[in-house]
C-alpha positions, 0 to 999 in steps of 0.5 A: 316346115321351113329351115328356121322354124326346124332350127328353133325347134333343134334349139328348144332341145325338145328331147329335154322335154319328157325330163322336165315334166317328170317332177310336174306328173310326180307331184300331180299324182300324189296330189290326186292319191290325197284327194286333191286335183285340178285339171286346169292347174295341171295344164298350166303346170307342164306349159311353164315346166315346159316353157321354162325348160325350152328357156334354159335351153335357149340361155344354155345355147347362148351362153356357151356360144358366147363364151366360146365353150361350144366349139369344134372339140365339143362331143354332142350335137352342134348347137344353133349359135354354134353352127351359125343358125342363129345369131346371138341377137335371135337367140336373145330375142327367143330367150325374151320371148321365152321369159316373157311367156314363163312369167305369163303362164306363172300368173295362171295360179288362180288362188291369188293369196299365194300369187306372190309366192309363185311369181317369186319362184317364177323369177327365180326360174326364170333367172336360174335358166339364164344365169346357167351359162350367161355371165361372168359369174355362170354359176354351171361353170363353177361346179354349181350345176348339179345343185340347182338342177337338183332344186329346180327339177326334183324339189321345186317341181315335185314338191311346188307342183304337190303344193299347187294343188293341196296347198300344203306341204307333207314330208311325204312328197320329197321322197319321190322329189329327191328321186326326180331330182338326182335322175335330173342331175344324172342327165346333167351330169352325164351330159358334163361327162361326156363333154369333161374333156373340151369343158376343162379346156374351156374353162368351164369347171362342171362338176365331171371336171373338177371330180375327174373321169374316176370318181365322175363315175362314182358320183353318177352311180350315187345319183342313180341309186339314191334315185332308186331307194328314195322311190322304194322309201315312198313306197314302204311308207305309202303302201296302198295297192301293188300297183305302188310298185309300177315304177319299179320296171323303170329301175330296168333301163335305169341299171342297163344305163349305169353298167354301161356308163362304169364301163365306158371308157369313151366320152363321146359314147355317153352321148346315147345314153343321155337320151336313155337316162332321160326317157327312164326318169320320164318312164318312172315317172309315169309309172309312178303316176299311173300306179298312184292313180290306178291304185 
């Protein structure tokens, strides 16, 4: 593997991946417990989950290199335009391409009456993932972040995913979206944390900025545990088998995660948990999953 090919790869942010096809199996689960289920729209549902997330990556790497947020003093991992590994123009041509195969996989939605309806959330994606960071208006500097990371990833993922099969939409399915969707914003969040000191230099007000490292805290202890009681509603309302109760061993990490981030008072330590947080929401998710079916 050549140097630009590892670059692209570093810049498509794949440990993001797990996070962002959580909503996609949630909301396939539970189409398959109802009776509904296509292995072809699956398959297309991950490939533009997954193609939009690598976008948002793309855009996020851009956006910030641009406007001079990703500098020196920044905690985490350097990003492409950052390090000089990839020019703006390259980045821009990668978000294109990115754009045009986003748009391209959303037309794979064989039942054409709803064909307008996908292609309009496809759009909103796909400008949502940009507008992040690129811009004046940037709506992940003005505090915003956590909101659409919360429709995008938990009820758009969850509940689109669910509708794409049953072509309906039930009360029931939010529960788990609401679940996928704060864990999401927790990795949004955390990752505003532990960059909340260079952000606020920047000028870039994140949530953990305007909030402060006190009650950032607070907030992330509400994202993880209205996660958990989202989930232990579904369950207590859709009991069907023990297995329901799978994803309950998510819930381990899932503590370990929040004792260690009450107790952090470091901001460049929050960089490993990142990953954990992630990789525990993938976890519940799949367990979550697998009890739906194998029940």
């Amino acid at each position: 593997m050549n140097q630009k090919t590892k670059t692209w790869l570093s810049a498509a942010r794949l440990r993001t991946l797990p996070l962002s096809v959580s909503g996609i199996l949630a909301g396939s689960a539970m189409a398959y417990r109802a009776g509904y289920f296509d292995r072809t729209v699956f398959v297309l549902a991950l490939l533009t989950t997954v193609s939009f997330q690598v976008l948002s990556n793309f855009a996020n790497d851009y956006g910030d290199g641009v406007k001079g947020t990703d500098n020196d003093r920044r905690i985490g991992p350097a990003r492409a335009l950052q390090s000089g590994l990839l020019t703006a123009k390259e980045l821009k041509n990668g978000i294109v391409g990115m754009v045009l195969l986003s748009l391209l996989l959303s037309f794979g939605e064989k039942y054409w009456s709803f064909s307008l309806l996908f292609i309009g959330l496809a759009i909103g994606s796909v400008v949502a993932a940009i507008k992040y960071t690129v811009g004046d208006k940037a709506y992940g500097y003005q505090g915003l972040g956590d909101v659409f990371v919360f429709l995008f990833f938990g009820l758009l993922a969850v509940v689109g995913s669910y509708f794409l099969f049953a072509k309906t939409i039930e009360t029931r399915v939010f529960f788990p979206a609401t679940a996928i969707g704060l864990l999401s914003t927790g990795v949004l969040h955390l990752n505003n944390m532990r960059d909340r000191i260079p952000d606020a230099s920047a000028g870039k007000n994140t949530l953990a900025v305007l909030l402060g490292a006190k009650k950032a805290k607070y907030y992330h202890t509400f994202l993880i545990l209205g996660a958990m009681v989202a989930m232990l509603v579904f369950v207590l309302i859709e009991f069907e088998s023990y297995a329901d109760w799978l994803f309950m061993i998510a819930f381990i990490p899932m503590a370990i995660h929040l004792k260690t981030v009450l107790k952090n008072q470091v901001s460049k330590n929050l960089d490993p948990e990142l990953k954990k947080l992630a990789l525990s929401t993938f976890l519940l998710a799949l367990l979550f999953a697998v009890g739906l079916v194998w029940g």
